[in-house]
C-alpha positions in Angstrom: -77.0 9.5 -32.8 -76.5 10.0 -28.9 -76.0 6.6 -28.5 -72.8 6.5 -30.8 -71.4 10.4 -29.3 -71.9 9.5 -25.3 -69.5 7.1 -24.6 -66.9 9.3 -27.1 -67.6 11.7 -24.7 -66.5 9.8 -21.8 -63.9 8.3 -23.1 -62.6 12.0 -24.0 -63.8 13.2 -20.5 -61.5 10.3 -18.3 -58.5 10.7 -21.0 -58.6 14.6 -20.2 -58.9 13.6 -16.5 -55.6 11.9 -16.6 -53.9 13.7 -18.5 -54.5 16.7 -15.7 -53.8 14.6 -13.0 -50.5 13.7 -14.5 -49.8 17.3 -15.2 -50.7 18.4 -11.9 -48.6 15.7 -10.5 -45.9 16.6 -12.6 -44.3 19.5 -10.6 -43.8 17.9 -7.6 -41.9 14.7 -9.6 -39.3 17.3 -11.6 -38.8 19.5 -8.1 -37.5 16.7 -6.2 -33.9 17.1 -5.7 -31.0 14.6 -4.3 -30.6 14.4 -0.9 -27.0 16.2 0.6 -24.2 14.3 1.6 -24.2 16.6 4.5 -26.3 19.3 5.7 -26.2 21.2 9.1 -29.4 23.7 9.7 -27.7 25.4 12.7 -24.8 26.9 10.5 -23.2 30.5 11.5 -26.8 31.3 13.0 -28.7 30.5 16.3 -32.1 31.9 15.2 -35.0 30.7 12.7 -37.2 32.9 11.1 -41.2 33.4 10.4 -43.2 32.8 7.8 -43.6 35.6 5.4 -41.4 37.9 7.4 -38.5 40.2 5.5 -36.0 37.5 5.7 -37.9 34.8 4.0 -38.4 36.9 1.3 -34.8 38.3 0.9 -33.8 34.2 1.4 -35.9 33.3 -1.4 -35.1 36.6 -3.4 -31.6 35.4 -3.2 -31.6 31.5 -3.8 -34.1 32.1 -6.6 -31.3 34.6 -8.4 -28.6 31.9 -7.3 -30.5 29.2 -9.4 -31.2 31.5 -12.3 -27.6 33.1 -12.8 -26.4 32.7 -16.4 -23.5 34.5 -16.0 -21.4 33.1 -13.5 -19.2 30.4 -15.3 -16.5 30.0 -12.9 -18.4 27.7 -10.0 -18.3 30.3 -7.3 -21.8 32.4 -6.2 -21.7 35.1 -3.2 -24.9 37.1 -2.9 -26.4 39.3 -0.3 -30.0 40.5 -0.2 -31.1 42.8 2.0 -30.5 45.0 4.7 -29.2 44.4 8.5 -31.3 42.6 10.5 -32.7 40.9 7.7 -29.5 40.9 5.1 -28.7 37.3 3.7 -25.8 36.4 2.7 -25.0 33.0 0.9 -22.2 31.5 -0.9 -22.4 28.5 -3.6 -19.5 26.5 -4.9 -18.8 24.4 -7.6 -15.9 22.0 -7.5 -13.6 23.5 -9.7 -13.5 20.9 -12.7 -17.3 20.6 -13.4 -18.4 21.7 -17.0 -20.9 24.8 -16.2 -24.4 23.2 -16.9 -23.4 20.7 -14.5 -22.6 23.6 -12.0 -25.4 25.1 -12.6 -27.8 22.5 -12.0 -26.1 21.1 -9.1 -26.4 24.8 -7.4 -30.2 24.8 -9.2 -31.0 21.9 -7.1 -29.2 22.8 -3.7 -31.4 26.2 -3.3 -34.4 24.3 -3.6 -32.8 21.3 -1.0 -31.7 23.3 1.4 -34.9 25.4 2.2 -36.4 21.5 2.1 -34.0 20.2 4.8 -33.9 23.4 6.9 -37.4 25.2 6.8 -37.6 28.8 8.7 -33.6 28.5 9.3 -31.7 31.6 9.3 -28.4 29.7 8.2 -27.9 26.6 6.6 -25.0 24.5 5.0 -25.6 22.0 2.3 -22.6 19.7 0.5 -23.4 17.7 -2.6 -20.4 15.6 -4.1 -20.2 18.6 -6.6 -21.2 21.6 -5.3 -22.2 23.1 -1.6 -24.3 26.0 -0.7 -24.5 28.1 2.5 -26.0 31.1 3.7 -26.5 33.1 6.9 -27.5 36.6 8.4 -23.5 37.0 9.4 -21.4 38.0 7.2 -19.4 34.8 5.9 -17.3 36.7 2.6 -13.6 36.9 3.4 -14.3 35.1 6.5 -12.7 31.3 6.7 -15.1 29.4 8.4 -13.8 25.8 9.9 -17.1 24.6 11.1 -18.9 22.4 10.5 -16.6 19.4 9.3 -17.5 17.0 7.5 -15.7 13.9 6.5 -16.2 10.5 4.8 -13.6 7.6 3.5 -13.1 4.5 1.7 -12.5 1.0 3.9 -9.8 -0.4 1.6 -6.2 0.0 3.2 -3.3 1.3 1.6 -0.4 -1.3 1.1 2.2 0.6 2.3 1.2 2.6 4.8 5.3 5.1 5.4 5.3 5.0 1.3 1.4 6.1 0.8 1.6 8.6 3.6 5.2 10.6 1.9 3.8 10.4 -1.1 0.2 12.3 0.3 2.0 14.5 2.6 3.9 15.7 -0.9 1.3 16.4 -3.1 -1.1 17.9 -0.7 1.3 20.1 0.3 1.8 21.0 -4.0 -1.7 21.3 -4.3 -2.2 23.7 -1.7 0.6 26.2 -2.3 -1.0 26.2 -6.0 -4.6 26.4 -5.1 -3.9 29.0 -2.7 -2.2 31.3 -5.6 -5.3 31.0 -7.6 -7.1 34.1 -8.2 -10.6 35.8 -6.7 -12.6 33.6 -9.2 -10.7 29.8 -8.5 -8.6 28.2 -5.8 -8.6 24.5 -7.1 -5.7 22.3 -7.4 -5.3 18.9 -8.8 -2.6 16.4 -9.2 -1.3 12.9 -8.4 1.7 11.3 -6.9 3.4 7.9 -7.3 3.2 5.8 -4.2 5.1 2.7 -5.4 2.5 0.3 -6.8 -0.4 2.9 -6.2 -1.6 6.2 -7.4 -2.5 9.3 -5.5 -5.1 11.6 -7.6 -6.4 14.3 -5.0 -8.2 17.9 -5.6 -8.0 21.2 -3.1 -10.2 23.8 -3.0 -10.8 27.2 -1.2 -13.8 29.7 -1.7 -12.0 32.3 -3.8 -12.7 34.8 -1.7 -10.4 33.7 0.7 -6.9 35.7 0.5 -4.0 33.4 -0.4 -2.8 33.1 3.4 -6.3 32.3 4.8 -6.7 30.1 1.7 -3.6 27.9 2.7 -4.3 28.0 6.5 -7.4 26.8 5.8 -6.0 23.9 3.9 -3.2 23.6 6.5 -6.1 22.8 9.0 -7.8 20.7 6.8 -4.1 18.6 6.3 -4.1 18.0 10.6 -7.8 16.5 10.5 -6.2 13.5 8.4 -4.6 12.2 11.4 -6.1 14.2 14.4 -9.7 13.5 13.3 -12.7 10.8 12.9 -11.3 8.5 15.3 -8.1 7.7 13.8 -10.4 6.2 10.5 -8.7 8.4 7.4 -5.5 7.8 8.2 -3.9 4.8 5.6 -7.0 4.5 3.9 -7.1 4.7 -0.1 -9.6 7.3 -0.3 -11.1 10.3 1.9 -12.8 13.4 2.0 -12.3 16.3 4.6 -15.2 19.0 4.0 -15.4 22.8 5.8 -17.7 25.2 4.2 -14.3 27.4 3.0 -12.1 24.4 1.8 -12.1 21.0 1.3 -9.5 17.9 -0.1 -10.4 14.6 -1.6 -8.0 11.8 -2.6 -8.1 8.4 -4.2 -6.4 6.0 -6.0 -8.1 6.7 -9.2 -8.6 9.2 -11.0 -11.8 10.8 -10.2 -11.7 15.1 -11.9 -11.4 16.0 -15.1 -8.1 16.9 -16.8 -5.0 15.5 -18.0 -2.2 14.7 -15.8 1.5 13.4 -15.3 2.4 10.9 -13.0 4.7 11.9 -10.6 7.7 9.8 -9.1 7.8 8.4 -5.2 9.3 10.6 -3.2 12.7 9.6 -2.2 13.4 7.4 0.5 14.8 9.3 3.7 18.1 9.1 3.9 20.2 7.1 6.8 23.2 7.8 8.2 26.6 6.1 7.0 30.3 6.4 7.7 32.5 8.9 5.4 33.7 7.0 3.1 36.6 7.9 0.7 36.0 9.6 -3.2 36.0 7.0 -5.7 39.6 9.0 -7.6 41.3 8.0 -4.4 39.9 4.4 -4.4 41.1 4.4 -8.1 44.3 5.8 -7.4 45.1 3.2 -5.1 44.8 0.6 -7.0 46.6 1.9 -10.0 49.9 2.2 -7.4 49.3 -1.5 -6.2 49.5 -2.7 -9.9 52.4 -0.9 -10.3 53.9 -1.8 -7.6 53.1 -5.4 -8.6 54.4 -4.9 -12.0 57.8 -3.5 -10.7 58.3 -6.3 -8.5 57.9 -8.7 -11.4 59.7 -6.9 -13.8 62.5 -7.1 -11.4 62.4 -10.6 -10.9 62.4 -11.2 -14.6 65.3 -8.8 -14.9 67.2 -10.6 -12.2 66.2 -14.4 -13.6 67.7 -13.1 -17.0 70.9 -11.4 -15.7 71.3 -14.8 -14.1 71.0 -16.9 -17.0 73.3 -14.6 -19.0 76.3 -14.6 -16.6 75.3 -18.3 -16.2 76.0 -18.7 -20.7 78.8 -16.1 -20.3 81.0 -18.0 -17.8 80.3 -21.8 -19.6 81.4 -19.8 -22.6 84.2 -18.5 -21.2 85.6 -22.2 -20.1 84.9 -23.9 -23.4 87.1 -20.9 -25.2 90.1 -21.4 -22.3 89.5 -25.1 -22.6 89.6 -25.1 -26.9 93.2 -22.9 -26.3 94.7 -25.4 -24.1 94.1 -28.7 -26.4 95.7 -26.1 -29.2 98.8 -26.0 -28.2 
């Protein structure tokens, strides 16, 4: 009888084994998150702080009700936890067309990232493709905050570089007059523009809690970088993106956001310079008088040639009556 229950037993014993080492395991598999496109661990702060001290636990108070906040359905989280000089304040921002779960688990994963990439850091910034976080013991709400930058772009060239460059220069400057009207929940603009053969689709965003002038200075900024920055490498190139931690601007030659849209026309070629030239009534009137003036002329002629030809039948008639008269007598 013990022969046939032992090795049950064991069998039992290793399956239960693995199955704890799997579960045990398990954690640390569904915690990992995605790595940033950017991160910067120095951001608005100079300091770190200690382990266990007030500010660790009002930084994970906050990031933990950050990740767990049901309500928010517009993409943009501001938070502070504590008091001065251990308050922490962060901001998290979706970009404006995600669907919420996606938000939400995009800013899930960032508050578990960013304490991964910058351990015992007082301020942090983290930017995912969809959504960035930051937080720091200065106040950063209302405040439009230009560094750090970050920028990235695609190699392909434009094929006309004057046409692609109007037709940007347009709609950026349509997206951010309408992003910059959006209200304290959304600033996000997007659109597209005809540039000949090619497409512009581009997005803007501010953190709505920006006012509308900060908002489009912000923007404004952001607009310079495109040829002032990165050594000269956005500029004519099909697709960018220029990144601060209170607004940023992506383009590209497809569509890459959700939404429906309507193609706009090129911009219209500048104009150049020409002589004044007359109306076209006086061009018209001109030539109606030459082809009357033609027509008179030849109605003349015709008038002559028959006034001719009947004095020419008048006198021949005229001599053959005289001549009949004579031979009558």
């Amino acid at each position: 009888m013990y022969a046939s229950t032992v090795p049950m037993d064991s069998s039992k014993l290793v399956l239960l084994l693995s199955f704890s080492y799997i579960l045990l395991h398990q954690p640390s598999l569904t915690a990992a998150q995605p790595n940033f496109a950017y991160s910067n661990c120095n951001y608005n702060s100079v300091g770190n702080y200690t382990t266990n001290s007030t500010y660790q636990r009002n930084l994970n108070s906050l990031l933990s009700s950050l990740a767990s906040d049901t309500q928010i359905k517009n993409g943009f989280y501001n938070l502070s936890v504590g008091e001065f000089p251990d308050r922490v304040n962060a901001i998290a921002l979706c970009r404006g067309d995600v669907a919420v779960d996606v938000c939400r688990s995009c800013v899930n994963d960032s508050t578990h990232k960013i304490l991964e990439v910058c351990p015992n850091k007082m301020g942090a910034y983290g930017v995912y493709s969809l959504c960035m976080i930051r937080y720091s013991n200065s106040s950063i709400f209302g405040v439009v905050d230009e560094q750090p930058s970050y920028y990235q772009w695609n190699g392909k060239k434009v094929l006309d570089l004057t046409l692609f460059n109007q037709a940007l220069q347009t709609l950026l400057a349509r997206l951010r007059a309408k992003a910059a009207s959006g209200n304290s929940l959304k600033k996000f603009a997007t659109g597209n523009q005809s540039a000949g053969v090619e497409t512009i689709y581009a997005i803007v965003q501010c953190t709505p809690d920006l006012s509308e002038g900060q908002c489009s200075s912000c923007l404004l900024d952001l607009f310079r970088m495109i040829t002032n920055c990165c050594d000269g490498n956005v500029t004519g190139k099909i697709g960018a993106k220029l990144i601060r931690p209170s607004c940023n601007l992506r383009w590209e030659a497809g569509q890459f956001f959700n939404g429906t849209l309507e193609i706009l026309p090129s911009p219209p070629p500048p104009q150049i310079s020409s002589p004044i030239s007359l109306p076209a009534p006086a061009q018209g009137t001109k030539s109606n008088t030459a082809r009357i003036i033609v027509i008179t002329v030849v109605s003349s002629a015709v008038g002559a040639v028959i006034l001719v030809i009947c004095i020419c039948l008048f006198k021949r008639t005229r001599k053959q009556r005289e001549k009949e008269r004579i031979e009558s007598k």
